[in-house]
KEKE-3310 file (N, C-alpha, C; in steps of 0.2 Angstrom, whole numbers, plus 5000, padded with zeros to 4 digits):
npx = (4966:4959:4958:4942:4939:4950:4943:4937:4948:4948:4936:4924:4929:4926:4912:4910:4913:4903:4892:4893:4895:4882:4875:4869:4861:4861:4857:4848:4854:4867:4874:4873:4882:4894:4900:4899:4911:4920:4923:4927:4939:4947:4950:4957:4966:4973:4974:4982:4994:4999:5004:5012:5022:5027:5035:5045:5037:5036:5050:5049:5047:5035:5027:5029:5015:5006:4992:4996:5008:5011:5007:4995:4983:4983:4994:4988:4973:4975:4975:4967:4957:4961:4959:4945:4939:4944:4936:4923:4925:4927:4914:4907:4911:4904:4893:4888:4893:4900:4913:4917:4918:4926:4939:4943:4950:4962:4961:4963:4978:4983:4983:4989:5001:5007:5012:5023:5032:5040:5051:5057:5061:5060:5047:5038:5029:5020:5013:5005:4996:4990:4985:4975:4969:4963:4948:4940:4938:4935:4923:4915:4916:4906:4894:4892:4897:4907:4924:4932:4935:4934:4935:4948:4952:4950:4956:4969:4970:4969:4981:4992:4988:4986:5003:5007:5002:5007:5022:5023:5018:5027:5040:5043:5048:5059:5073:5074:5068:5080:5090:5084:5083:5074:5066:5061:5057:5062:5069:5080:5080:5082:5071:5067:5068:5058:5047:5047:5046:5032:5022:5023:5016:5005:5001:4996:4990:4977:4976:4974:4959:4953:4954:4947:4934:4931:4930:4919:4908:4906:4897:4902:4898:4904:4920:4921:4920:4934:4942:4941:4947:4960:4965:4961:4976:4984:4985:4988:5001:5007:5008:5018:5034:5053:5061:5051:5041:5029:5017:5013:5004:4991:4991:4991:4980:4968:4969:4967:4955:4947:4947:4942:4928:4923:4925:4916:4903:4900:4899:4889:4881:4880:4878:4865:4860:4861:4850)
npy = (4876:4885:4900:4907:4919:4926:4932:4945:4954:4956:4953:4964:4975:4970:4969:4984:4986:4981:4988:4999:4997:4993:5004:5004:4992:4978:4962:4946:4936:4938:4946:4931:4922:4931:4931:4919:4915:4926:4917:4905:4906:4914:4903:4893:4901:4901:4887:4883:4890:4886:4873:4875:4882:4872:4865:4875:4881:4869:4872:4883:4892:4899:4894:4881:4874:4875:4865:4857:4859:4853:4840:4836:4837:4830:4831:4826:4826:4840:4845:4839:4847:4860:4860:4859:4871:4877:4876:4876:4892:4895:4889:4897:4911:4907:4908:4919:4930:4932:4935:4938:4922:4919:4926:4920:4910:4917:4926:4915:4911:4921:4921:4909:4910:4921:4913:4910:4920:4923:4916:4923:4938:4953:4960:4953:4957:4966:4959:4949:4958:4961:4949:4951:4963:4962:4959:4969:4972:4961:4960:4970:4968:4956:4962:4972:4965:4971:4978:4994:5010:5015:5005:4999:5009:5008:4994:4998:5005:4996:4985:4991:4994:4981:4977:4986:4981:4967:4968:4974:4961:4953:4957:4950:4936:4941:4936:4922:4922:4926:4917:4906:4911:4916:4928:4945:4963:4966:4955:4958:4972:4976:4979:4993:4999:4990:4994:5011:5009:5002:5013:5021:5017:5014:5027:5030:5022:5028:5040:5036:5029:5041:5046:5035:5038:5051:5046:5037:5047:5049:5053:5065:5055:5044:5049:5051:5038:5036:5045:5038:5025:5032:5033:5023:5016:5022:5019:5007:5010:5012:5003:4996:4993:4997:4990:4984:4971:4966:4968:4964:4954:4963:4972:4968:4959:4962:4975:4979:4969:4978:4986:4985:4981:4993:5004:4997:4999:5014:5017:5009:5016:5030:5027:5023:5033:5044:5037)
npz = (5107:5094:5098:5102:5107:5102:5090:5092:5085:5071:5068:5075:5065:5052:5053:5053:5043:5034:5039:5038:5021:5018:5022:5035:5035:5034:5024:5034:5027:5022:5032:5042:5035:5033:5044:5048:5037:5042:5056:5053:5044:5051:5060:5053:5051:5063:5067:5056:5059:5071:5067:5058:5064:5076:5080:5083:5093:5101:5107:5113:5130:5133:5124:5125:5131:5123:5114:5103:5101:5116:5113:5115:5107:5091:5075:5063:5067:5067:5055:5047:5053:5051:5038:5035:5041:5027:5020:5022:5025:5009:5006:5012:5007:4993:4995:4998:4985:4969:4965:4980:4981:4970:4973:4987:4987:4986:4997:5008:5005:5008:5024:5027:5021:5030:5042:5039:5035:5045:5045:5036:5034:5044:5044:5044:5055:5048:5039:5047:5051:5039:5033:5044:5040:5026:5029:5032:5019:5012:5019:5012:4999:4999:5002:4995:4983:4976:4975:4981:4986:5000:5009:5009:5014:5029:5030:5028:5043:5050:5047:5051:5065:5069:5067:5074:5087:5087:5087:5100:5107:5102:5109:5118:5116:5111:5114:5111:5099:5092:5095:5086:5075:5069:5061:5065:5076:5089:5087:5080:5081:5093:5110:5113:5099:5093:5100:5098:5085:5084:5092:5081:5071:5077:5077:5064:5061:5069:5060:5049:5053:5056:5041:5036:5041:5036:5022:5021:5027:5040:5055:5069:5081:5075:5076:5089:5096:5085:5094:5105:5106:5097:5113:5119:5114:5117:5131:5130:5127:5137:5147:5144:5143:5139:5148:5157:5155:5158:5156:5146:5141:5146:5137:5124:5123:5133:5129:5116:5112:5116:5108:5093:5097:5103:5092:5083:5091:5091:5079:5077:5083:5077:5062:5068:5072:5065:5052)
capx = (4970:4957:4954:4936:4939:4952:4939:4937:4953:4946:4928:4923:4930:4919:4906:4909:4912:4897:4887:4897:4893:4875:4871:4867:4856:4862:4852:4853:4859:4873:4875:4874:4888:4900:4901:4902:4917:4927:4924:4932:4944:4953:4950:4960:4972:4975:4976:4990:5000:5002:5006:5020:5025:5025:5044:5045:5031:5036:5054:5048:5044:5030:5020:5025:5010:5000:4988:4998:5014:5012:5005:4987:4981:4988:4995:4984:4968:4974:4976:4958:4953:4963:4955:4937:4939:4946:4932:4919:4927:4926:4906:4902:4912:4901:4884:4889:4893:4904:4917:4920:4918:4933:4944:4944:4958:4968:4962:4967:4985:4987:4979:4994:5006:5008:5014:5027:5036:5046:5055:5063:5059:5058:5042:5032:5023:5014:5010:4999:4990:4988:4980:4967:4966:4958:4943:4933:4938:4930:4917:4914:4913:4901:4889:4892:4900:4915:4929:4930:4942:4934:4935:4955:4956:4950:4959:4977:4971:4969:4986:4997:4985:4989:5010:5010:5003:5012:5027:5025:5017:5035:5046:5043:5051:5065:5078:5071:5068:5088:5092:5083:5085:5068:5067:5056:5060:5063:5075:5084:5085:5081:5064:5064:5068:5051:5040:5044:5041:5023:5018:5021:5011:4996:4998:4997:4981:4973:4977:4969:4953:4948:4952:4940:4927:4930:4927:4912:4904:4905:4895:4902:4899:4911:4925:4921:4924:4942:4946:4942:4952:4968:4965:4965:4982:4990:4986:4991:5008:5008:5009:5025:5044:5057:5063:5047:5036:5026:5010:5012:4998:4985:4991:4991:4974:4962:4966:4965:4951:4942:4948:4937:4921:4920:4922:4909:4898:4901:4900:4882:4876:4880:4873:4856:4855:4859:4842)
capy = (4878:4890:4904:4913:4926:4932:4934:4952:4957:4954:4954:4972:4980:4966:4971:4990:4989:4977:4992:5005:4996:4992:5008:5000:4987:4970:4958:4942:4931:4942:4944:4923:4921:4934:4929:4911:4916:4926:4913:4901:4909:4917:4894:4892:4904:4899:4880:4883:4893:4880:4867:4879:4883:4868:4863:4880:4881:4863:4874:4891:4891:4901:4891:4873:4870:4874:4859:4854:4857:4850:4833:4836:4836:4826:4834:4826:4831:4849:4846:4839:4852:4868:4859:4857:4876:4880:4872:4883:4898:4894:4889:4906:4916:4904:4908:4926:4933:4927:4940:4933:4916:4920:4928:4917:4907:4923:4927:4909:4912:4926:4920:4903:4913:4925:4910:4905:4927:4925:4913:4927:4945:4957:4964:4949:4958:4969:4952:4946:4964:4961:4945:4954:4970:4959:4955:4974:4972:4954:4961:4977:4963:4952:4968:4976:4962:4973:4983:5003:5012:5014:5000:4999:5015:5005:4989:5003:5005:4986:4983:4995:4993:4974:4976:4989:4977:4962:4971:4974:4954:4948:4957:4944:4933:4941:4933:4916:4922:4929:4912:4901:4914:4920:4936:4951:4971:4965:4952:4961:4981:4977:4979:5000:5001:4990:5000:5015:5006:5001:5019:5026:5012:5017:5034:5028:5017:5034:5043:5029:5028:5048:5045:5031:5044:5055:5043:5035:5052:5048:5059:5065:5048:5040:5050:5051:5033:5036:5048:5032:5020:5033:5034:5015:5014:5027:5016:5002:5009:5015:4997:4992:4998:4991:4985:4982:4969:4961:4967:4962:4951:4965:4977:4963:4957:4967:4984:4977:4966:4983:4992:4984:4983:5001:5006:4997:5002:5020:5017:5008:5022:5036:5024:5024:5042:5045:5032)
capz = (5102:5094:5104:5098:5108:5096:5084:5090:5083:5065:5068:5073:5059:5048:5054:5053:5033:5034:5042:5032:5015:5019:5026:5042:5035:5028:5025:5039:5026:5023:5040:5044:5029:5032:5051:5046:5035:5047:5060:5049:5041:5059:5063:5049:5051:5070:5066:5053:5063:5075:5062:5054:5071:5080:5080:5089:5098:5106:5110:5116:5135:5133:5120:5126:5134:5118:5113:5098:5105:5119:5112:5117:5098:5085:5070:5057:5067:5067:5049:5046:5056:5047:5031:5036:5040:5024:5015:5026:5024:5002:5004:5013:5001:4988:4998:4997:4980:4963:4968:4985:4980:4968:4979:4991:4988:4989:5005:5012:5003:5012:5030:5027:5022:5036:5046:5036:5035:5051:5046:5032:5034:5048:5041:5048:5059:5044:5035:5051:5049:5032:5038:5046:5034:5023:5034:5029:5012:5009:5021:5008:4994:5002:5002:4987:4976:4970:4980:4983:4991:5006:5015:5008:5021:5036:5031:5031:5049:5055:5045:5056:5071:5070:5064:5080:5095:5088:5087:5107:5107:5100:5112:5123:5112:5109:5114:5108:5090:5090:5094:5083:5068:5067:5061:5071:5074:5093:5090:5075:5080:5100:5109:5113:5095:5093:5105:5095:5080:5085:5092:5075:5068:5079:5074:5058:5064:5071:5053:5044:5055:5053:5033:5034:5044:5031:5016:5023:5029:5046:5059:5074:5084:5074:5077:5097:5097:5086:5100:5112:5101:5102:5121:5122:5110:5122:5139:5129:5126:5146:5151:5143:5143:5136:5151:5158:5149:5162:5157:5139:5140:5145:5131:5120:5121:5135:5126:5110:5111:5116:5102:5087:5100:5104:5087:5080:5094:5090:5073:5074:5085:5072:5058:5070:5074:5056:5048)
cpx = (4968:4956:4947:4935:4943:4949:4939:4942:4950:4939:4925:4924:4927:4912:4907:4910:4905:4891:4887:4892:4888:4871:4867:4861:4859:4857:4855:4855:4865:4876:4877:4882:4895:4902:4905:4910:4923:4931:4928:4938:4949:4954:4956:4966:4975:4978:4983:4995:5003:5003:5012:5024:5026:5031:5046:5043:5035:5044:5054:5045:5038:5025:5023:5021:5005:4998:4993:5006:5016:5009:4999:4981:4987:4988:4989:4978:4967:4975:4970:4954:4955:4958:4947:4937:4940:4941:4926:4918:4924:4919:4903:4902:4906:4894:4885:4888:4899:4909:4921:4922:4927:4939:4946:4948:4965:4967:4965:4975:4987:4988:4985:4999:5009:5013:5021:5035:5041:5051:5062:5063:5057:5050:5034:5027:5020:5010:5004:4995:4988:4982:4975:4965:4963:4952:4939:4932:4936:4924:4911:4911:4907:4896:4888:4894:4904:4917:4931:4938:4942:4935:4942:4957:4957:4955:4966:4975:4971:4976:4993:4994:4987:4997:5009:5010:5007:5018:5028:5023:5026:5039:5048:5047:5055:5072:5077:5072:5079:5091:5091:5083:5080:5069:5059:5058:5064:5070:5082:5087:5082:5074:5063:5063:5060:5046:5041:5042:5034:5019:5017:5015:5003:4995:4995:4987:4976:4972:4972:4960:4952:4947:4945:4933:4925:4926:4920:4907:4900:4901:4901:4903:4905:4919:4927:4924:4931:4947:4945:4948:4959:4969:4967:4973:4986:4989:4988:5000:5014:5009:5016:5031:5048:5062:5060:5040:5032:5020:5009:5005:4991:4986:4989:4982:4966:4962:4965:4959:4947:4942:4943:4931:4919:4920:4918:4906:4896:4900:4891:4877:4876:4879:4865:4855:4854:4853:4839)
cpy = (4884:4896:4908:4918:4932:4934:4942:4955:4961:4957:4961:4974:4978:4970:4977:4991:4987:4983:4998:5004:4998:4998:5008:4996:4980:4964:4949:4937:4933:4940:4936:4922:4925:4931:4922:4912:4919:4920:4907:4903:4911:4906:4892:4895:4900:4893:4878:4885:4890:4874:4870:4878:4878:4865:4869:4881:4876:4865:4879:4889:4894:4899:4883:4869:4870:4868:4855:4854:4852:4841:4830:4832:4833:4828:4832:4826:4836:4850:4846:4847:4862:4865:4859:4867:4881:4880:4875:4889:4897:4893:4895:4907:4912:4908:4917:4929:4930:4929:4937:4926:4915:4921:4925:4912:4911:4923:4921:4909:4916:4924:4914:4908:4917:4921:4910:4913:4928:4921:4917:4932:4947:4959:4958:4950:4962:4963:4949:4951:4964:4955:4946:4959:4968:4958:4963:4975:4965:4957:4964:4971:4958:4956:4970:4972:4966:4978:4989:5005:5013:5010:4998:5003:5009:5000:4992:5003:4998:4982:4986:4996:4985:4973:4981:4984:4970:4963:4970:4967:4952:4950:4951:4938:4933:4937:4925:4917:4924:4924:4907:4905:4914:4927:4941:4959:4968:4961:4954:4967:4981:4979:4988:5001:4998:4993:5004:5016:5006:5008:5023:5021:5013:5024:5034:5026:5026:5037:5039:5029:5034:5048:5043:5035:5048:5053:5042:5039:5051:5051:5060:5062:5045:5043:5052:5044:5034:5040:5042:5028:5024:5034:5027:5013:5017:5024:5013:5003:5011:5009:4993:4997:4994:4986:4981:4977:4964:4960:4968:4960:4955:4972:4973:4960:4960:4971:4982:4974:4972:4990:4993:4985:4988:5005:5006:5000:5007:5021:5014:5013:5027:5033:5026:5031:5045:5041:5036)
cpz = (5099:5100:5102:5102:5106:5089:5085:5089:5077:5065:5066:5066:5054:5046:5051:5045:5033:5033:5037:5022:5014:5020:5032:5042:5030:5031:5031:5034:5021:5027:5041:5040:5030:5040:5050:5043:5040:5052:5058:5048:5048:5061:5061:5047:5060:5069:5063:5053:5069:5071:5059:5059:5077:5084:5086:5093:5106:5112:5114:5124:5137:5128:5121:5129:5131:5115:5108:5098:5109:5119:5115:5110:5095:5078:5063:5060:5068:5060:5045:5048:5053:5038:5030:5036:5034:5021:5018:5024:5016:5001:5006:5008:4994:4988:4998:4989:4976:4967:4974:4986:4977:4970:4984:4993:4989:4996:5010:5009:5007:5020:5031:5026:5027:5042:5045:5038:5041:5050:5042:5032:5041:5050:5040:5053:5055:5041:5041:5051:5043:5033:5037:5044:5028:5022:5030:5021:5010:5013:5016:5001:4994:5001:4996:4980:4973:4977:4978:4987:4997:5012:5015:5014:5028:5036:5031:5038:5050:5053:5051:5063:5074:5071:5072:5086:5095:5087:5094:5107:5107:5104:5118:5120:5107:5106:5111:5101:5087:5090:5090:5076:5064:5065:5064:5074:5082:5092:5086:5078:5090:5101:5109:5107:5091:5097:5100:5089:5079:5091:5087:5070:5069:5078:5066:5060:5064:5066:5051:5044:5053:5046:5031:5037:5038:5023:5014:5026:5034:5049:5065:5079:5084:5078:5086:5097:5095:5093:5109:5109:5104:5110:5121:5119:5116:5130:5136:5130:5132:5148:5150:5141:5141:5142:5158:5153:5155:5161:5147:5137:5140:5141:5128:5116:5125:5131:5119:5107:5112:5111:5099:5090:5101:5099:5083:5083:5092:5084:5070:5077:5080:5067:5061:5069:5067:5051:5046)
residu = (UNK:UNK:UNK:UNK:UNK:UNK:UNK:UNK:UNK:UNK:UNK:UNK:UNK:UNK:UNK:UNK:UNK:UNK:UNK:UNK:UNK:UNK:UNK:UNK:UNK:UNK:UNK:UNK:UNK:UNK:UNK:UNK:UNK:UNK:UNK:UNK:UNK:UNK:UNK:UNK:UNK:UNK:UNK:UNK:UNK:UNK:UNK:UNK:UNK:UNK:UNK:UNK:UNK:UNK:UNK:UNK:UNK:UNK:UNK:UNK:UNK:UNK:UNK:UNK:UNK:UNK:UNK:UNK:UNK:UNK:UNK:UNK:UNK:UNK:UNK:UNK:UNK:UNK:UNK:UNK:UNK:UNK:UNK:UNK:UNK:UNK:UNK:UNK:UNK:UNK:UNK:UNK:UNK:UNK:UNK:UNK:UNK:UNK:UNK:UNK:UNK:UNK:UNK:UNK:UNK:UNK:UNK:UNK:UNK:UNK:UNK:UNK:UNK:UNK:UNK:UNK:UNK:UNK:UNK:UNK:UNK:UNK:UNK:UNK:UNK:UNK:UNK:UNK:UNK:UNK:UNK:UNK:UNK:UNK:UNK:UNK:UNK:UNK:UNK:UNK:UNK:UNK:UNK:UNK:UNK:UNK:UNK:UNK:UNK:UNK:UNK:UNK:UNK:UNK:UNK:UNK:UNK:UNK:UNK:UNK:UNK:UNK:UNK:UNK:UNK:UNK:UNK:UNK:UNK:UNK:UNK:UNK:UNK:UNK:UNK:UNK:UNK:UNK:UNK:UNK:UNK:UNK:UNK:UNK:UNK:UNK:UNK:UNK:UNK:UNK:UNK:UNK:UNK:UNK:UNK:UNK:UNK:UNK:UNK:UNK:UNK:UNK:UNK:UNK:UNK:UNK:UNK:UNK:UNK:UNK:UNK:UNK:UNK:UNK:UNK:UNK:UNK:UNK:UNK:UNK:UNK:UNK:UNK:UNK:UNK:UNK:UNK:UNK:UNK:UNK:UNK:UNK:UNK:UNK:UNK:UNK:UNK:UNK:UNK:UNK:UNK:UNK:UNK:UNK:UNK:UNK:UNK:UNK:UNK:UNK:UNK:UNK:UNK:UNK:UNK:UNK:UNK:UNK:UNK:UNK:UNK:UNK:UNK:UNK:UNK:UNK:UNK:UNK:UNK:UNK:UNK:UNK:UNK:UNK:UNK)
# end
């Protein structure tokens, strides 16, 4: 039901406040605690989204084989299990800093909520990037105990980097969502007019990431990686058409998953070369 290998959607970019904040040195029990927290928190958003979504789930031909649709899990141990994470995520933030401890019943409002936005508003796919634009801005707190405007830039990129490839995500489930009166840019204004949605979005992403170079007095490095990132967003958007979607699945998650990894990388080597 979880996947932990969608943690690099979210993660990466963690890290890279993490790095950012610290000046490329956090302490490991930092480190240990923020990780912790992600890890959770993405568990915790996963779990309740198949519990929201379950009714659907169990109708969609493309999610009824998932565990808790498909009557693998049992509703009230994905409930146990969304609340055991929620209570995780709440003792990091404790083992962190007041600030975070605080906050962190926002962050779980927001991380539940998301589930809930497709049933009324188009603009459900900013809400899951919001989600996970979150994530450098609890990182930034976590480090420094109060929040900056820098790490707001980044979390503008992961909001419109996210609302973009789940925009192409959803076209797959167009027609489904038109008929059960889901709302979505696909099932509403058709899916080309989603694709061109979610390329001005990763423009937007690319904007964002150089802002954030700028603010954080990036080297060089960094912005080699941005110009890998816009390369990957630009094959991403070579794999699908609006009347080709077959290879949704490796836009979706290959080139995505390699986004956040190659940026931190890029980003922990021009921290090093910079020490």
């Amino acid at each position: 039901m979880i996947k932990i290998e969608h943690s690099v959607f979210a993660l990466p970019f963690a890290l890279i406040s993490v790095l950012v904040a610290s000046h490329g040195l956090p302490s490991p029990h930092q480190l240990l605690w923020i990780i912790v927290a992600m890890v959770a928190a993405r568990s915790c958003a996963m779990a309740f989204n198949r519990i929201a979504d379950r009714n659907f789930d169990s109708l969609n031909p493309r999610t009824q084989k998932w565990p808790l649709a498909a009557g693998l899990l049992s509703l009230p141990f994905v409930i146990v299990f969304t609340v055991a994470c929620a209570a995780i995520f709440v003792f990091a933030a404790f083992k962190l800093n007041s600030l975070a401890f605080i906050l962190s019943p926002v962050a779980l409002l927001i991380i539940f909520c998301y589930s809930l936005t497709k049933r009324f508003t188009v603009l459900s796919h900013w809400f899951i990037g919001l989600a996970l634009a979150i994530a450098p801005a609890g990182a930034w707190i976590a480090i420094r105990g109060k929040l900056e405007g820098t790490p707001l830039i980044l979390s503008l990129a992961i909001l419109f980097w996210t609302a973009g490839f789940d925009l192409i995500y959803s076209c797959q489930d167009a027609e489904f969502d038109r008929s059960h009166n889901l709302h979505s840019i696909p099932s509403k204004l058709g899916i080309k007019t989603a694709l061109l949605i979610a390329r001005l979005c990763h423009v937007i992403t690319v904007a964002m990431l150089i802002a954030f170079g700028i603010a954080a007095n990036s080297g060089w490095l960094y912005y080699i990686g941005v110009a890998c990132v816009a390369a990957l967003l630009l094959y991403e958007h070579s794999l699908v058409t609006a009347t080709d979607l077959s290879r949704v699945n490796e836009a979706f998650f290959t080139v995505n998953g390699a986004v956040g990894v190659l940026l931190l990388l890029f980003v922990s080597l021009d921290l090093f070369f910079r020490l």
